[in-house]
C-alpha positions in Angstrom: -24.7 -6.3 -20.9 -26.2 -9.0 -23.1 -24.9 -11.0 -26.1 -21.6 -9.2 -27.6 -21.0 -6.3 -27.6 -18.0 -4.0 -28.5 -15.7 -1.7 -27.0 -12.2 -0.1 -28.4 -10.7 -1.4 -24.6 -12.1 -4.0 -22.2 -10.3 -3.6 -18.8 -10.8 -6.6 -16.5 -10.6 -5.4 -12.5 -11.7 -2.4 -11.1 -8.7 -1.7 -8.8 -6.3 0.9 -8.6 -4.4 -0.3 -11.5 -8.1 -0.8 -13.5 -9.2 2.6 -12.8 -6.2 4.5 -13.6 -6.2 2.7 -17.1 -9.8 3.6 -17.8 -9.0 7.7 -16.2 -6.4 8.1 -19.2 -8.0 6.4 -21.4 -11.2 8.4 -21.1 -9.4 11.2 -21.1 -7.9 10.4 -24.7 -11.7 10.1 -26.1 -11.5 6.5 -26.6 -14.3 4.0 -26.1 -13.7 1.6 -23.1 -15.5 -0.7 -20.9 -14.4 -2.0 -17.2 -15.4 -5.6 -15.8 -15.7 -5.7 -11.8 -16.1 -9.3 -10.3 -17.4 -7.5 -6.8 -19.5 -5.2 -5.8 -17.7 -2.1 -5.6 -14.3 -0.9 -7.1 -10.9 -0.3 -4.9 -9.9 -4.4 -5.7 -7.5 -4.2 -2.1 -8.1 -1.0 -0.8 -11.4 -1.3 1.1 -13.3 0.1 3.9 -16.0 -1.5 5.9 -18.3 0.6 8.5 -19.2 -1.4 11.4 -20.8 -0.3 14.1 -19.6 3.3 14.0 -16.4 2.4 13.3 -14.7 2.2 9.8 -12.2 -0.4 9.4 -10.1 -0.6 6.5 -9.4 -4.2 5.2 -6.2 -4.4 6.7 -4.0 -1.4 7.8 -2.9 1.2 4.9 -2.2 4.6 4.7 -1.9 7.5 2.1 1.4 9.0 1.0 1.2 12.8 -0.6 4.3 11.9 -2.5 3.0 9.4 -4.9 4.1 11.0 -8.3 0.9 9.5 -9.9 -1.7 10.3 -7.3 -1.7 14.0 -8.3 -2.8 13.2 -11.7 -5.4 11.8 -10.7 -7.2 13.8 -7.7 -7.2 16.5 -5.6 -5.8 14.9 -2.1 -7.4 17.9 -0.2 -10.5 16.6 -0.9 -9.7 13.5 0.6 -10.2 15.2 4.2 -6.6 13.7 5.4 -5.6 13.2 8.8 -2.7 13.4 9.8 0.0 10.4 11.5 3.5 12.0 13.4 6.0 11.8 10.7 8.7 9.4 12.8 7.9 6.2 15.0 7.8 5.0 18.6 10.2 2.6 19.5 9.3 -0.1 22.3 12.5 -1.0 24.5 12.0 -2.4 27.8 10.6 0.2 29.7 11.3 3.2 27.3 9.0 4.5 24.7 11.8 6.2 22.3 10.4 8.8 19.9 12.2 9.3 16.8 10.5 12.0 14.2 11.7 13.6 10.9 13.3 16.2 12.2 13.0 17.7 8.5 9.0 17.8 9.2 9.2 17.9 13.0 12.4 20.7 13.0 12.0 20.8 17.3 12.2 16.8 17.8 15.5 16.5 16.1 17.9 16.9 19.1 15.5 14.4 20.9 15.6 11.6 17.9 19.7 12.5 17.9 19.5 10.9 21.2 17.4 8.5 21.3 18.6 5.4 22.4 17.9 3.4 19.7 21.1 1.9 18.2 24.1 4.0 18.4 24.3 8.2 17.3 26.7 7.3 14.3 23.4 4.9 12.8 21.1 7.2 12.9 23.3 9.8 11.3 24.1 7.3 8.5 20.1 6.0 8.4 19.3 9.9 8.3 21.9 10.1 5.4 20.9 7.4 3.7 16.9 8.9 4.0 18.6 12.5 3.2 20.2 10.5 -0.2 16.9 8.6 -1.2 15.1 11.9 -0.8 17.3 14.3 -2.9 18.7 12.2 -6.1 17.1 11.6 -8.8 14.9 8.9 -9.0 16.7 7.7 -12.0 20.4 7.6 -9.8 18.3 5.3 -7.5 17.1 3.0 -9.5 20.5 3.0 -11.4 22.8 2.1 -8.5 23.5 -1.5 -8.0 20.8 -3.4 -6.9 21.0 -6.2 -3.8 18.3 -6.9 -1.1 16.3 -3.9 1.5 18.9 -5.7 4.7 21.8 -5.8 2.3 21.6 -1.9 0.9 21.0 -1.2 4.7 24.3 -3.1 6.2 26.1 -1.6 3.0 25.2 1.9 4.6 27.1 1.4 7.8 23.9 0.4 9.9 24.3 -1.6 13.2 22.7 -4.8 13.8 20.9 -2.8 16.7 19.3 -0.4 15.2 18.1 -2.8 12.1 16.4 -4.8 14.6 15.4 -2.2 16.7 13.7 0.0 14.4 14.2 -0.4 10.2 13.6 -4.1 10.5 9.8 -3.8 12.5 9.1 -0.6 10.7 10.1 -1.7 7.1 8.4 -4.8 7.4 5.3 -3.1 8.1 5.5 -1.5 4.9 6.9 -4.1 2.9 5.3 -7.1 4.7 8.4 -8.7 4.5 10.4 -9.0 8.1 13.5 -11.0 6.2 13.8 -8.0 4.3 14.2 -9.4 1.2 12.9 -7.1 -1.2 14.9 -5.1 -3.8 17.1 -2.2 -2.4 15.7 -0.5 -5.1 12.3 -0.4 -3.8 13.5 0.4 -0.4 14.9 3.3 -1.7 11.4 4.4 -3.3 10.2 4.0 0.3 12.2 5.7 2.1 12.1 8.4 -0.7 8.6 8.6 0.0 8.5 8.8 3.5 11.0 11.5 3.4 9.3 13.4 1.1 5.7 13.1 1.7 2.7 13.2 4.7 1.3 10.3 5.7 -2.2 10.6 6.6 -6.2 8.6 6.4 -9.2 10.2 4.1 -11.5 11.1 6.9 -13.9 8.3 5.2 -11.6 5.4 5.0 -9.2 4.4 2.4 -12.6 3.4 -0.1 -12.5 7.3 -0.3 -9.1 6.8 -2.9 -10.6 4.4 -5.3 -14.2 6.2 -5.1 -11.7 9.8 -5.6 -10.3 8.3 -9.0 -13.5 6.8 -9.8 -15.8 10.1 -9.8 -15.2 11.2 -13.0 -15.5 8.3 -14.5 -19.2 7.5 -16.6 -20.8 4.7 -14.2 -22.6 3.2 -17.3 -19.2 2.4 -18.4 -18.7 0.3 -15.4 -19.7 -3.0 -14.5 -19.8 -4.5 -10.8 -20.4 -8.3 -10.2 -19.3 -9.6 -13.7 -16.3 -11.8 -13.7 -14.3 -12.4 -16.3 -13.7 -16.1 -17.2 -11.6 -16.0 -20.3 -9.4 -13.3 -22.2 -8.3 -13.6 -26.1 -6.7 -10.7 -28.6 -9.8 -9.2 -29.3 -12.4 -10.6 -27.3 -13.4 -11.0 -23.2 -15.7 -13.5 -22.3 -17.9 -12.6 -19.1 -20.8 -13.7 -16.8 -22.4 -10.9 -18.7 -21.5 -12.2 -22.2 -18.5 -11.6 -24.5 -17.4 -8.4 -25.6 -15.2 -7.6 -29.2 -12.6 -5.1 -28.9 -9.4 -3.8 -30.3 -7.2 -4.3 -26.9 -7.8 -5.8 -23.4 -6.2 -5.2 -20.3 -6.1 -7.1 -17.6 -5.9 -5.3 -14.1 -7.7 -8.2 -11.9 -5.4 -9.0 -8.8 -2.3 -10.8 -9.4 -2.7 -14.4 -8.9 -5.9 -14.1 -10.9 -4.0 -12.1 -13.9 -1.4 -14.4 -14.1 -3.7 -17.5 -14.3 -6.1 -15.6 -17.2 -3.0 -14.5 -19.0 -1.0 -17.7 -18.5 2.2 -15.7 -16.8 4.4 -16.8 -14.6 3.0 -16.8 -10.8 3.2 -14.0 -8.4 4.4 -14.5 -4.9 2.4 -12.8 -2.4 2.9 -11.7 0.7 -0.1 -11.7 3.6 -0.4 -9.8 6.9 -3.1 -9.4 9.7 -4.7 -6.6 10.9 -6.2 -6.6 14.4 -8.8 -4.1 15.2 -9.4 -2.7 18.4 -11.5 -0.2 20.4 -11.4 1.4 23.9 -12.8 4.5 26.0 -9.2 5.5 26.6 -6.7 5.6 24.2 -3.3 4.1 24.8 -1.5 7.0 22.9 -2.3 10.8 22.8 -0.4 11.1 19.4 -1.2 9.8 15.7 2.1 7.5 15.8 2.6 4.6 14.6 4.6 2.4 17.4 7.2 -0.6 16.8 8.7 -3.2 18.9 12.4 -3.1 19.2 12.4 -5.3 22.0 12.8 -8.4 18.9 9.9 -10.1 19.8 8.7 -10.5 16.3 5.2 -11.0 16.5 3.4 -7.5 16.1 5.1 -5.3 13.3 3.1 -2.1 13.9 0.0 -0.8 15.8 -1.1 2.7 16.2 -4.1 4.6 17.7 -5.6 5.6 13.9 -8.8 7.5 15.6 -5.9 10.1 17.0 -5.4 10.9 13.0 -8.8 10.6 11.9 -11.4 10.9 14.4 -14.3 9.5 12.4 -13.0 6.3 12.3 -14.5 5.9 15.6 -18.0 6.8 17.2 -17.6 9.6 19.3 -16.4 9.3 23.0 -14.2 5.9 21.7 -11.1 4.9 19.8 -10.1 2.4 17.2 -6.7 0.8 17.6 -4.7 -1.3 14.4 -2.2 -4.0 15.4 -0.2 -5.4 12.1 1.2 -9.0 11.9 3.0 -9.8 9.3 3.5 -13.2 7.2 1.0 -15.8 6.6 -0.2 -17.1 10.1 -2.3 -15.1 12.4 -1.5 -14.9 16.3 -4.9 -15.6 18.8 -5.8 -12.4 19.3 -5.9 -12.9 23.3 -1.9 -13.2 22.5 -2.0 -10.2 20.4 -3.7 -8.2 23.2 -0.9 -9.0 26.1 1.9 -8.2 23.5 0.2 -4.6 23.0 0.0 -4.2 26.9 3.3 -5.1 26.7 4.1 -2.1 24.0 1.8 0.2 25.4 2.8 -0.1 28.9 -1.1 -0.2 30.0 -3.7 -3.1 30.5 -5.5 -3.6 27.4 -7.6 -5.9 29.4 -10.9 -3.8 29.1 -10.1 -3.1 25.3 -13.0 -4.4 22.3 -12.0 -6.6 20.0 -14.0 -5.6 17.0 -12.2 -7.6 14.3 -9.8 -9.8 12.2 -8.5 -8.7 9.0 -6.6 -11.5 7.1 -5.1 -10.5 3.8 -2.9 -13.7 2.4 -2.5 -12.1 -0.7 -2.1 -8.4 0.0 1.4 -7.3 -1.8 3.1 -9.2 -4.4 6.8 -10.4 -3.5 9.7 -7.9 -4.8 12.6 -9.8 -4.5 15.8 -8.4 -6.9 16.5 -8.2 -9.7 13.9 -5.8 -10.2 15.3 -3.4 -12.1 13.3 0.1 -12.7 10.7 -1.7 -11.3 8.7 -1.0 -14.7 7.9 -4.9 -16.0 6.7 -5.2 -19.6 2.3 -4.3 -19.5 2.2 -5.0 -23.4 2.2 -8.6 -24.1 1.2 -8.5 -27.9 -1.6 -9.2 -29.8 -3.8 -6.7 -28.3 -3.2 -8.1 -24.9 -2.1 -5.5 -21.6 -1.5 -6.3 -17.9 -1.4 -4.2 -15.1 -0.7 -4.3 -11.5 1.5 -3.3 -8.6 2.9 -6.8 -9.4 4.3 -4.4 -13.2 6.1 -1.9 -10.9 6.4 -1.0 -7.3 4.1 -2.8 -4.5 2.1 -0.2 -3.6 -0.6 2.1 -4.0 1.6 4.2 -6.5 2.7 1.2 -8.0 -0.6 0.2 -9.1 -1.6 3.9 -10.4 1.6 4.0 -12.1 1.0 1.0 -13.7 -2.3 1.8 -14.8 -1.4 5.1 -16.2 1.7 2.9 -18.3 -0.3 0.7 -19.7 -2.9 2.6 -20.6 -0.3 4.8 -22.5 0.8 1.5 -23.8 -3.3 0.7 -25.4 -3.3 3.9 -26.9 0.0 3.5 -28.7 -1.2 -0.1 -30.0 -4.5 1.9 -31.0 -3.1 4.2 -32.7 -0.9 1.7 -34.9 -3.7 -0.4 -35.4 
């Protein structure tokens, strides 16, 4: 690209959010061009191969029950593995297995007794997952709207069972261990879970970006061109400037906010340790939590046991999640996961360090029906997971909005 050129749409990012604009636009016949500032699309959802093993920049999974991920790809293709829907629960020297009993039917009577927090919270947490599940989306994000540890203690939930197992688990997802966040997100989460499988694409999580991607024309696309300045009407590039009728900007959020001139995004951070050993600590794809309250490792989980080609053969890759902003040694890290997995991790390979400071953008209330304006006037269009949900649906959805949102102003223009 040289000089100016011109385009109906210029989409600035090539994330999620990016790619599921350009998907519907393409779709509606109209002429469109995508800026990437790296190499390769995805924006956050990334995959490195090192060494055999492929390492995801920082732990994420794939949910089936998206609502926008079926308009946009076939998830069979994606090769999933599978993770045990339900957790391990670390307490002193138990390992306490609850499971969905609705997609595990035989470990019910064994998560009814579990001994983590009392039998009337997990009927009322099952309840409450059972509620989120079954109403209508609309009744959810209608209902009065506090904080996730508010909506929780407003159920009838313990302090002992928060802290034992919503508070690690939901800060895995969430990266947020004060639990802050909207109740109405936490009820899109726990509708989620409820509903859907949780599972890896047996190439990484780069398979999800590349799956929206494929039918997209690559001469449509460009990788390493940043976009410096955005106007009704015109982008500005490393490549050269571009005239067009509407631009969107789908960049990641402190960058959108800072070419759009909005109001900053707070973002939350975690770490993801990466790990490898001959012998796996765990015989089942679970993801295990420490309700002991120590506080420092949200989640870890054998992910090899759900996808085996994330390791070489004869080995297997273990993920450890911090959450927050600072980022344990990782000697420290290691003797806290002996701790959880009740075996010496002393011969295990540290492989490496994932730091993500900016990985989800805060969701603290009021945030309504978690659909924020994309249309800003003037030809102008943001999208992100920082519009709706934080999450991988969140940034489809919003995508798929705002591109709805371009093809109205098109149409009126």
């Amino acid at each position: 690209m040289n000089g100016t050129e011109k385009a109906d749409v210029v989409i600035a990012g090539g994330g999620l959010a990016g790619l599921a604009v350009a998907r519907r636009l393409h779709r509606a016949g109209v002429s469109w061009r995508l800026l990437e500032a790296g190499d390769r699309l995805g924006g956050r959802v990334a995959t490195d191969a090192v060494d055999g093993y492929l390492l995801d920049r920082g732990f994420q999974v794939l949910n089936t029950a998206y609502p926008r991920l079926g308009t946009l790809l076939d998830s069979d293709r994606l090769d999933l593995g599978w993770f045990t829907p339900g957790v391990l629960v670390r307490k002193g020297d138990e390992l306490l297995r609850l499971v969905n009993p609705l997609r595990v039917p035989t470990g019910g009577p064994g998560t009814a007794l579990a001994g983590v927090g009392s039998l009337p919270d997990r009927l009322r947490f099952a309840a409450l997952a059972a509620g989120c599940a079954t109403l209508p989306a609309g009744r959810l994000l209608a209902a009065p709207e506090t904080s996730a540890e508010a909506a929780l203690r407003r159920a009838g939930l313990s302090d002992a069972i928060i802290e034992e197992l919503l508070r690690p688990f939901l800060s895995g997802v969430l990266l947020d261990r004060e639990l802050e966040t909207s109740s109405h997100v936490l009820a899109m989460v726990l509708r989620s879970f409820a509903r859907g499988r949780i599972g890896l694409p047996s190439e990484g999580m780069a398979a999800l970006p590349r799956a929206v991607a494929a039918p997209l024309p690559a001469g449509l696309i460009d990788l390493n061109t940043s976009v410096s300045e955005v106007a009704p009407g015109q982008v500005r590039s490393t490549a050269g400037e571009i005239r067009c009728r509407a631009v969107v900007v789908a960049v990641d959020p402190p960058a959108a906010t800072g070419l759009l001139g909005l109001a900053p995004v707070r973002m939350r951070g975690y770490t993801t340790y990466y790990h490898a050993t001959t012998e796996p600590p765990l015989d089942e794809p679970i993801l295990l939590v420490d309700g002991d309250r120590r506080e420092m490792v949200a989640n870890t989980v054998v992910v090899s046991r759900a996808a085996p080609r994330y390791a070489p053969a004869g080995r297997h890759l273990v993920a450890t999640s911090v959450v927050g902003p600072s980022a344990p040694p990782e000697p420290a890290v290691r003797l806290e996961l002996a701790r959880l997995y009740g075996r010496s991790t002393a011969d295990w390979e540290h492989l490496t360090t994932v730091r993500i400071p900016a990985a989800l953008p805060a969701a603290p209330p009021p945030q309504g029906r978690l659909r924020k304006p994309v249309a800003l006037g003037q030809g102008l269009f943001v999208a992100g997971d920082h519009r709706d949900s934080p999450s991988i649906q969140g940034a489809l959805a919003s995508g798929w909005r705002t591109a709805g949102a371009v093809l109205r102003h098109l149409r009126q223009g």
